[in-house]
C-alpha positions in Angstrom: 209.6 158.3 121.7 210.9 158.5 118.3 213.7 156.8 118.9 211.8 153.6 120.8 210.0 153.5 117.5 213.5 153.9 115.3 214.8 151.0 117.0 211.3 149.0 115.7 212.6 150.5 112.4 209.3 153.1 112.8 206.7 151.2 110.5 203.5 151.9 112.5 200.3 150.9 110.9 197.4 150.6 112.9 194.5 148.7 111.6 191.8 148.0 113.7 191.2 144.4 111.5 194.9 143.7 112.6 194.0 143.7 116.8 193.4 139.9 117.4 191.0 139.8 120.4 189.3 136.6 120.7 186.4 138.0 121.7 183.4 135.6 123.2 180.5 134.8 120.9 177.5 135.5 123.4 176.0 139.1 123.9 176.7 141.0 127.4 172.9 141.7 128.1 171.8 138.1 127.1 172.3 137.1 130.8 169.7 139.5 131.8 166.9 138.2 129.6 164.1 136.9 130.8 162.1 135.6 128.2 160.9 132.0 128.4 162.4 128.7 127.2 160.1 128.3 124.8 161.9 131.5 122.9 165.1 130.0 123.6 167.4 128.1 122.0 169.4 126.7 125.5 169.4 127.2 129.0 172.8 126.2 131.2 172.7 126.1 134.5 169.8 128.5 134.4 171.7 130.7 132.1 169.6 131.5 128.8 171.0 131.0 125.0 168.8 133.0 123.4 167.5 132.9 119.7 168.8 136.8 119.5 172.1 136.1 120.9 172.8 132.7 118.3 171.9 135.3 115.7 174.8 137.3 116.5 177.0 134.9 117.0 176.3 133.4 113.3 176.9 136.8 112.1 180.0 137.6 113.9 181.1 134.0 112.5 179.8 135.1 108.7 181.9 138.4 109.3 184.8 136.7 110.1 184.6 134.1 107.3 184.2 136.6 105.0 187.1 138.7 106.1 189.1 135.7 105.4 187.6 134.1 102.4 186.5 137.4 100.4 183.9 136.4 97.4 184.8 132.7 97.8 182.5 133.0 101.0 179.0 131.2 100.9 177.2 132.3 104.0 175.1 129.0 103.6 177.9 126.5 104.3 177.7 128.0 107.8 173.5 127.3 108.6 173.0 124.0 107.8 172.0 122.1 110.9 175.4 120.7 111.7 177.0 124.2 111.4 173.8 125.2 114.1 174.8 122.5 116.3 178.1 123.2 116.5 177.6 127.4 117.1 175.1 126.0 119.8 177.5 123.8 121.6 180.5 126.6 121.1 177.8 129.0 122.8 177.2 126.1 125.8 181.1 125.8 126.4 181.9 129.4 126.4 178.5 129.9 129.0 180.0 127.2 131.2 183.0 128.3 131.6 181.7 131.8 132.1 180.0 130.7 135.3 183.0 128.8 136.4 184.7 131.7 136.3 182.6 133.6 137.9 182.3 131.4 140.6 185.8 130.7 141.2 186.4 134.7 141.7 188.6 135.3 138.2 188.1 139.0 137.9 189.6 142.0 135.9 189.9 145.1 138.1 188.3 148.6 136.4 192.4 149.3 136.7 193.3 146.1 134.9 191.1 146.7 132.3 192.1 150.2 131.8 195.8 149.5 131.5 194.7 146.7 129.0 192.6 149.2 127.0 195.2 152.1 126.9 198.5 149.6 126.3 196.7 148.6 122.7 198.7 150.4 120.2 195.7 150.2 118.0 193.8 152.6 120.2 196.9 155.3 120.4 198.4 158.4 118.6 202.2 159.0 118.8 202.6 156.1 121.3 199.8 157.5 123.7 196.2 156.3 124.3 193.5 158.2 122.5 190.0 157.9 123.4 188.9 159.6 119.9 190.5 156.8 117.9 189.5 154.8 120.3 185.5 155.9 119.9 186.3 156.2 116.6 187.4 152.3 116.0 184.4 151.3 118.0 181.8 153.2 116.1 183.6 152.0 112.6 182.7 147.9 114.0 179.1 148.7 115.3 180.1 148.8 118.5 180.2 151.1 121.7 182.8 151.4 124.5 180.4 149.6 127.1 179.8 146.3 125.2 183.7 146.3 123.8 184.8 146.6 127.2 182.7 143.7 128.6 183.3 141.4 126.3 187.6 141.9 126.8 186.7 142.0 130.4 184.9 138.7 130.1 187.5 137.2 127.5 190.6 138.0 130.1 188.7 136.3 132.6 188.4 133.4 130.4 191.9 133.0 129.5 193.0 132.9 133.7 190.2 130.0 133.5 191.9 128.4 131.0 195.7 129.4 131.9 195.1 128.0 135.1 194.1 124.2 133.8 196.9 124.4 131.0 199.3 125.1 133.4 198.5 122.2 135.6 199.6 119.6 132.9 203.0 118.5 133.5 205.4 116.4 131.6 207.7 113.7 132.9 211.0 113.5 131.4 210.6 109.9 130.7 208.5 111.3 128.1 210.1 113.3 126.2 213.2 111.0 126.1 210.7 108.3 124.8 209.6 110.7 121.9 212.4 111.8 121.1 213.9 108.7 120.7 211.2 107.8 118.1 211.0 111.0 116.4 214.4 110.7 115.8 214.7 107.3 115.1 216.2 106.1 111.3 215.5 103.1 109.6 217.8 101.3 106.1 215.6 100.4 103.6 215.4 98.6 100.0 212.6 98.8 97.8 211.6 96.2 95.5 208.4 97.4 93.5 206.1 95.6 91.5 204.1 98.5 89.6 200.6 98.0 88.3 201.2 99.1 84.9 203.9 95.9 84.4 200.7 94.0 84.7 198.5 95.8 82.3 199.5 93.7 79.8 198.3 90.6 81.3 194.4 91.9 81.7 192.3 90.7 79.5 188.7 92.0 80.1 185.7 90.1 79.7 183.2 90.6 76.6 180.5 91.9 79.0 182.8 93.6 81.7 182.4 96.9 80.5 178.9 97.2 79.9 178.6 95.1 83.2 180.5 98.1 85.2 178.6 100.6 83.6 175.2 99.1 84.6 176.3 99.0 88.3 178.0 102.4 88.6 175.4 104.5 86.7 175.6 107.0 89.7 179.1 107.8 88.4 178.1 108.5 84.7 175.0 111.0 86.3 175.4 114.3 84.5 173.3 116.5 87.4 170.0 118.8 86.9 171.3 122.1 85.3 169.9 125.5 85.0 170.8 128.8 83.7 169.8 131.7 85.3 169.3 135.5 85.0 169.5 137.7 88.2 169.8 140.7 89.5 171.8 142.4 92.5 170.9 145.1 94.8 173.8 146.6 96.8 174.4 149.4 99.0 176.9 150.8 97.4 175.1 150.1 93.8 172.4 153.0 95.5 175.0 155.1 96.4 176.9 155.4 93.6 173.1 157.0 92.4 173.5 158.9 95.0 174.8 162.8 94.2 176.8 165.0 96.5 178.0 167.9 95.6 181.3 169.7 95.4 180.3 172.2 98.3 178.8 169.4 100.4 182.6 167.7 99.7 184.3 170.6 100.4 182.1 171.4 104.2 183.4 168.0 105.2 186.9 168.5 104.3 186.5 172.0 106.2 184.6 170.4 109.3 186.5 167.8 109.7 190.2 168.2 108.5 190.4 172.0 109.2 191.4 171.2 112.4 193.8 168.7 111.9 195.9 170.9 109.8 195.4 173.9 112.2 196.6 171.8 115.2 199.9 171.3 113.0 200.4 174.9 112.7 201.9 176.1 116.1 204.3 172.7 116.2 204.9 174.2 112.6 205.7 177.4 113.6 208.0 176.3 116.6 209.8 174.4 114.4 210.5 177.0 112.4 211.8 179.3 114.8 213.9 176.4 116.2 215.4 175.9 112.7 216.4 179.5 112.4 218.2 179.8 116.0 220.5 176.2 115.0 221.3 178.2 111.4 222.7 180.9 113.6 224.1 178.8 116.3 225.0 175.4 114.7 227.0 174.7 117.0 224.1 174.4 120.1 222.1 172.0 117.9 222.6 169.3 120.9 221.9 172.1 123.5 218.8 173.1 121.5 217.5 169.6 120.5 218.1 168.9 124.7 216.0 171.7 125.9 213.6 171.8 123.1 212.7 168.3 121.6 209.8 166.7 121.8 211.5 162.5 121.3 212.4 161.4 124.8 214.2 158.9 123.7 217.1 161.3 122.1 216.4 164.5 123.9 219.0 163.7 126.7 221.3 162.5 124.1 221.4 165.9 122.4 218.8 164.4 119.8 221.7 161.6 118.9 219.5 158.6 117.0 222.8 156.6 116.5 223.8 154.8 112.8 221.1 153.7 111.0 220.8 151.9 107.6 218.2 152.4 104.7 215.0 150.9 105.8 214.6 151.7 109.3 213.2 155.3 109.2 210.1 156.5 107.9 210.9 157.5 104.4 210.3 161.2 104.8 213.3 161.2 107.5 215.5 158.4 105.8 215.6 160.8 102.3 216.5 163.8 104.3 219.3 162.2 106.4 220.6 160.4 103.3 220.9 163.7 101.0 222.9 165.9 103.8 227.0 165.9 103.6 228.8 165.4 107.0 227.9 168.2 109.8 225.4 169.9 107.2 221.5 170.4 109.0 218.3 170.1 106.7 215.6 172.1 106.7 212.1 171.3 108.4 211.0 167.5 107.7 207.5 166.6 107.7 206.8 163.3 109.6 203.5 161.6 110.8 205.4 162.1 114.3 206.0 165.9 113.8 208.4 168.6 112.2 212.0 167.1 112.1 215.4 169.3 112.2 218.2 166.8 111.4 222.1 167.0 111.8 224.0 164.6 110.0 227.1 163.8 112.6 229.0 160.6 110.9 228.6 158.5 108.1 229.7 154.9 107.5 230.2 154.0 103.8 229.1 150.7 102.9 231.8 147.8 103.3 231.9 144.1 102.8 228.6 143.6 101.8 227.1 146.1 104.8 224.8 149.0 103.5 225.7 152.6 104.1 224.6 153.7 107.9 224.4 157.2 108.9 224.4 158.9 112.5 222.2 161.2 113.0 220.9 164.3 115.6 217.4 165.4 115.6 215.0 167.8 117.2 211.2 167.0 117.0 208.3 169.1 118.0 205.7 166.9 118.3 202.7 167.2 116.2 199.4 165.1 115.0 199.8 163.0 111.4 199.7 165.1 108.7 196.6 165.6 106.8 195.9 164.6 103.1 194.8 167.4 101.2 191.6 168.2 99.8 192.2 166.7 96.1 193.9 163.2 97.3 190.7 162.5 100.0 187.8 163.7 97.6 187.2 160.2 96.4 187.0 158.9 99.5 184.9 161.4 100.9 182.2 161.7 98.4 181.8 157.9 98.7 181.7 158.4 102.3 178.9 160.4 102.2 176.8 159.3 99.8 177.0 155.9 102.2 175.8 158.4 104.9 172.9 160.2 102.9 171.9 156.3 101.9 170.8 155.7 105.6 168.0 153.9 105.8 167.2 153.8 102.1 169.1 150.8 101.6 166.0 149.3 104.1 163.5 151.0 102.5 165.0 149.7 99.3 165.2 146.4 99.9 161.7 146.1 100.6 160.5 147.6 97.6 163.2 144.9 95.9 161.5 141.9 97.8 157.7 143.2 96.9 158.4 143.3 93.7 160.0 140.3 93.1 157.1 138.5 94.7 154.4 140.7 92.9 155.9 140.7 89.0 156.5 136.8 89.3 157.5 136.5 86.0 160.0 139.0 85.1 163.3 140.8 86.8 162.7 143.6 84.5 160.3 146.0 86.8 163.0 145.8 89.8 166.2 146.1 87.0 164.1 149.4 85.8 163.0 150.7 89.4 166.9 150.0 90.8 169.1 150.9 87.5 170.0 147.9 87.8 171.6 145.1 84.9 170.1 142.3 85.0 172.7 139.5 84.0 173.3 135.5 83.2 174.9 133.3 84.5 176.4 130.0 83.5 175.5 126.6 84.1 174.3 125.7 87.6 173.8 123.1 89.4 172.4 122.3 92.6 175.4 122.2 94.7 178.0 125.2 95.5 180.3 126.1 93.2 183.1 129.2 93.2 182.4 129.3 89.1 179.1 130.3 89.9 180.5 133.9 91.4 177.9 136.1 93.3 175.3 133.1 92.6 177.6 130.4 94.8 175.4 130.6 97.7 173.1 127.5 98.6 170.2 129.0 99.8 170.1 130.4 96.3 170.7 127.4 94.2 167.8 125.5 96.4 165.6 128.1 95.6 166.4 127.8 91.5 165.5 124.3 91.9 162.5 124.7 93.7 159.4 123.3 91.6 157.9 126.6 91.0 161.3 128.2 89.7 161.5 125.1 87.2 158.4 124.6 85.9 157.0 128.2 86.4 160.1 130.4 85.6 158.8 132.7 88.9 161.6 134.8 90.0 163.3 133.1 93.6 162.7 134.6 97.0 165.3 137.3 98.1 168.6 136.0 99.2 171.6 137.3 101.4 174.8 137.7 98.9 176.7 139.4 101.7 176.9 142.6 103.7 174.1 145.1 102.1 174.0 143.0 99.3 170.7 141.2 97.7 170.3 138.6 95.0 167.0 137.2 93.3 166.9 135.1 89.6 164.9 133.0 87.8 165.2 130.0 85.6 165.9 130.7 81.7 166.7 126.8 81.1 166.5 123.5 82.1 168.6 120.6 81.7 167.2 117.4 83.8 169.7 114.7 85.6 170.8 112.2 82.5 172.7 109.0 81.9 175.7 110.2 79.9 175.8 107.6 77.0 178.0 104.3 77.2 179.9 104.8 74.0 181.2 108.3 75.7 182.7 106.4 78.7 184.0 103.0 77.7 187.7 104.7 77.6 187.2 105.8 81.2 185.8 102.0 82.1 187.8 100.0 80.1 191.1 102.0 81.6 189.5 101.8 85.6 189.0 98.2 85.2 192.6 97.2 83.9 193.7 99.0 86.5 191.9 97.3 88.9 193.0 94.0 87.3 196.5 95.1 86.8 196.0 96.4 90.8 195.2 92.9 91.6 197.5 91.0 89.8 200.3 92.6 91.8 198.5 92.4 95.0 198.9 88.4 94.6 202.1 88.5 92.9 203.8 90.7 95.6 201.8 88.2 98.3 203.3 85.1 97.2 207.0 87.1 96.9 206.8 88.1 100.8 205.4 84.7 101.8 208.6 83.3 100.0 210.5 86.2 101.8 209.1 85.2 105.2 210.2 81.3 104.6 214.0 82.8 104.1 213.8 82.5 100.2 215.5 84.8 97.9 212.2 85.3 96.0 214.1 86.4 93.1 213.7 90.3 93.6 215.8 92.7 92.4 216.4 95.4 95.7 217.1 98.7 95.1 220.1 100.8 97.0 219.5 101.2 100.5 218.4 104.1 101.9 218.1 105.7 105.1 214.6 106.7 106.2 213.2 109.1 108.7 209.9 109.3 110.0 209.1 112.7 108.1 209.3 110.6 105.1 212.8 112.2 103.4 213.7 110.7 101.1 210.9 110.3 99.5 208.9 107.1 100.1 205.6 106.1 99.5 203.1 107.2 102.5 201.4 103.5 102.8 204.9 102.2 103.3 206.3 104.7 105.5 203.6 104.2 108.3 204.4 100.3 108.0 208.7 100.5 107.8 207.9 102.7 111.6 205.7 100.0 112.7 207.3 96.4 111.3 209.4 94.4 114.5 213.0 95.1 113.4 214.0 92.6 116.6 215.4 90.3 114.0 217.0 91.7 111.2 216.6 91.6 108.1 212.9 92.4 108.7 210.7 92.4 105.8 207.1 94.3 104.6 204.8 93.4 101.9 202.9 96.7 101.6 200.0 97.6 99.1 200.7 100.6 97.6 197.7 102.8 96.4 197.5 103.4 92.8 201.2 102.0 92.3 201.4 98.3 93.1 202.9 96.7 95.6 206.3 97.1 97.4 208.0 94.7 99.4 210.8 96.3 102.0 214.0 94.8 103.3 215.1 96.6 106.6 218.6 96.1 107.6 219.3 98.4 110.3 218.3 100.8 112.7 219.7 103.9 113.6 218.9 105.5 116.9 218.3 108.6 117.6 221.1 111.0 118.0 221.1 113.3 121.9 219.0 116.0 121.0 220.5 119.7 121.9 218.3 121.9 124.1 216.3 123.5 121.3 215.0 120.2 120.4 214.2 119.0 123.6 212.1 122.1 124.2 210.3 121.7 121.2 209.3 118.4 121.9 208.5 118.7 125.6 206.3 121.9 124.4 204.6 119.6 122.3 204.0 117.5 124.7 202.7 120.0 127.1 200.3 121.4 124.5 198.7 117.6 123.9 198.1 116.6 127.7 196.6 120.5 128.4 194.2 120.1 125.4 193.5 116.5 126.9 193.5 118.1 130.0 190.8 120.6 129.3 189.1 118.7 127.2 188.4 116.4 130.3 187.8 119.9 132.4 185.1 120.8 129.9 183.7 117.4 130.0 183.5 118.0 133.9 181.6 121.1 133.8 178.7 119.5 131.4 178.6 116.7 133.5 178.2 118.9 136.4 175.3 121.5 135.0 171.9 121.4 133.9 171.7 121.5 130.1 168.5 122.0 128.0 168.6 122.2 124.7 165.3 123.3 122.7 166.0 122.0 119.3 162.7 122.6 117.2 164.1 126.5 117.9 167.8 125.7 116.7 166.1 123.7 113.4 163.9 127.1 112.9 166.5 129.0 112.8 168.0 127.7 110.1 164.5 127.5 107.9 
């Protein structure tokens, strides 16, 4: 074992948050529901969506924004009623191809799934399966073994679905030759450019222009409605930091629940040592010892011989030991998250043309479970721990008496700051669309409820609002500031410079027109061409995007070929190609790449067209005065 996990250079960390299992969206009992279409949101092929089950599936979909996105997330981006629609349709797909799995016989065995379950190295301790982390994980995402083990059930039997269309797309050589060809096609270019700022000189704007522009843009010169708000936030662990636990209470827990960690270390301990003391008196049987006594199958028959090994690829514990013993000299015990170590250092390998120091090493381990912090470096943890705990349902209870009086002291956050122990704090300038500036308060359900008339013109404190996992937000209005024109005289600068360009812009438009139709009727057009350069179709060396997409498109069946491109923002460029270079034979790796490409495009084409298919084939409803209430 240990020296499978050497060879992986030994860094195990095992994160539940790090196990990607694209788990589906829809509940496991939602197919036994019987509750009418009026209470439901869809019904497929007689197979309910039901308002409880698009709940959860917009809160799995929150949680897994906000894992990614941290504070940035606004949980209101994802219920407006596009964002509905889309979970709704997502939910339809996944229940169609539920049934056609089901009906085409796509099953996972109890067997299968078991072998699944234990092979996860997120559910195992020293490399075997362990159902108390594995209860353990479950219990810390809300979950329980029989809904976890459905839904990876279900989502296996989903990916054969989908294998098994993906896999019927093929790919004709003629096409990846083809795309190769262009991919890899070149293409020598000049550049003559006519810039917009060499016309800016020849503007000359009209008396009126600017005041004219102004008068028919004012949208763009709108400074929006503004407030400032105060607010307060409620949060689970703002309560349990009130919370008081004490040292006894911290000290039971340690006692209940490490005590017998560290016991189940002692006897591996105590082997250990006796092991230790029978190699000090019999060096010499260290591999006869380490064969009959250690616990690392991967050395054992070896005579615990781990091989050279650099800095970097043990755990450190093992890695300082090995690195401080002379040649043939055996440490003491070393403490491990594997176990209790006795090492032999057998051969060393100084370091040499730029190669690190390796050393050979022989090892006995006696298995044992990860060490244990002590009481001191978890007490932190654990008195936060349970003060969650002794919380409960308080938060609940809490966040009632938060919402009551909210609604029953109108006109002031001060009764709930005084009730909770709460600060009550401002915030900037808001305005009625999100905004990351605004922090906690960049959440839209929020921000419409600020600008509600009774917030504006009676200063009443908002309805309670979501901020996030145990977390509640309400403010009120301090100020005001309506929509306003900002004045003229502050943007004639930005006017004046938007219409030269413009001018300028247009100037060169007709100017670089006239030079191509010149170009066209075999004139020289009196340009002055830049060096040639070869161009690929990624755009290196540099050239303009605009330009790029029309050098890969022009006819080059005559040659020179010419282009008169607009150019956004920098004028106008007119292009002389004067030869093209085909692509070069591609090695293996590249043809791979491009006919995995290809394969990828006609499968998603491919199961688009399946999916299409199975709608076309089933009964859809779709009840969408419930999906538009669920979003109110």
């Amino acid at each position: 074992m240990f020296d499978l996990i050497h060879k992986h250079k030994i860094l195990v960390q095992v994160l539940l948050g790090l196990m990607v299992l694209p788990f589906a969206f829809w509940g496991i009992d939602s197919y036994q529901r019987g509750a009418s279409m009026s209470q439901d949101l869809a019904e497929v092929a007689g197979q309910k969506i039901s308002q409880q089950e698009f709940a959860q599936a917009q809160r799995d979909q929150q949680e897994r924004m906000r894992s990614m996105l941290g504070r940035e997330f606004n949980a209101a981006l994802l219920d407006t009623p596009e964002q509905r629609a889309e979970l709704l349709d997502g939910l339809i797909q996944q229940r169609l191809l539920v049934l056609k799995a089901v009906k085409s016989n796509l099953v996972v065995t109890d067997g299968q799934l078991r072998e699944m379950i234990t092979g996860l190295p997120v559910f195992q301790e020293n490399g075997q399966f362990s159902k108390a982390r594995y209860d353990a994980l479950l219990r810390a995402q809300g979950m329980s073994d029989v809904v976890f083990e459905s839904r990876l059930r279900r989502d296996v039997e989903l990916q054969q679905l989908n294998g098994a269309v993906a896999d019927a797309s093929l790919v004709a050589k003629a096409q990846v030759d083809r795309l190769l060809a262009i991919q890899g096609q070149q293409r020598e270019v000049s550049e003559a450019l006519l810039s917009v700022e060499q016309y800016y000189g020849e503007v000359t704007l009209a008396p009126d222009a600017i005041q004219t522009f102004y008068n028919g843009h004012a949208a763009e010169f709108q400074l929006p409605e503004q407030v400032r708000a105060e607010y307060v936030l409620l949060s689970a662990d703002a309560l349990a930091a009130q919370e008081t636990v004490s040292e006894a209470e911290i000290h039971a827990w340690y006692d209940s629940n490490m005590g017998a960690k560290v016991e189940a270390r002692l006897a591996p301990k105590k082997k250990a040592e006796e092991l230790l003391a029978q190699v000090r008196a019999a060096p010499e049987k260290f591999a006869e010892l380490a064969a009959k006594n250690s616990q690392d199958p991967g050395s054992k028959d070896k005579g615990g011989d781990l091989g050279f090994f650099a800095r970097g690829a043990m755990v450190k514990p093992f890695e300082e030991a090995a690195f401080k013993l002379m040649q043939g000299q055996i440490s003491g015990i070393v403490e491990t998250d594997f176990g209790f170590h006795i090492i032999k250092l057998t051969g060393i390998k100084p370091a040499k043309d730029g190669e690190p120091e390796q050393r050979q090493v022989s090892h006995i381990l006696i298995a044992a479970p990860p060490a244990v912090k002590d009481f001191q470096a978890m007490r932190a943890d654990i008195e936060k721990d349970l003060k969650k705990q002794r919380l409960g349902k308080k938060f609940a209870e809490a966040a009632e008496t938060f919402a009551n009086l909210a609604y029953e002291q109108p006109d002031s956050l001060q009764p709930i700051a005084e009730k909770f122990k709460l600060k009550i704090q401002s915030s900037g300038w808001l305005t009625r669309r999100v905004d990351a500036a605004a922090g906690v308060l960049n959440n839209q359900k929020l921000l419409d409820a600020l600008f509600s008339p009774d917030s504006l013109k009676n200063k009443h404190n908002t309805e309670v609002v979501e901020g996030g996992p145990e977390t509640l937000l309400v403010a009120r209005v301090v100020e005001h500031k309506p929509a306003a024109l900002k004045p003229l005289d502050e943007v004639k600068p930005e006017i004046a410079k938007k219409l030269i360009e413009q001018e300028g812009m247009a100037l060169a438009r007709k100017h670089g027109a006239a030079k191509y139709a010149e170009l066209q009727q075999g004139k020289d057009a009196g340009l002055t061409w830049g060096p040639a350069k070869t161009v690929s179709r990624d755009g290196k060396p540099a050239v303009h995007p605009d330009a790029l997409k029309a050098i890969f498109r022009a006819d080059t069946s005559k040659l020179p070929a010419y282009l008169g491109v607009e150019l956004r923002d920098r004028g106008y460029g007119l292009y002389r190609i004067s030869r093209v270079i085909d692509a070069p034979p591609a090695d293996a790796a590249r043809e791979k790449d491009v006919r995995d490409q290809l394969a990828r495009q006609a499968s998603q084409q491919d199961y688009t067209a399946y999916l299409a298919s199975l709608r076309a084939g089933a009964k859809i409803e779709i009840n969408k005065t419930n999906l538009e209430k669920k979003g109110q």
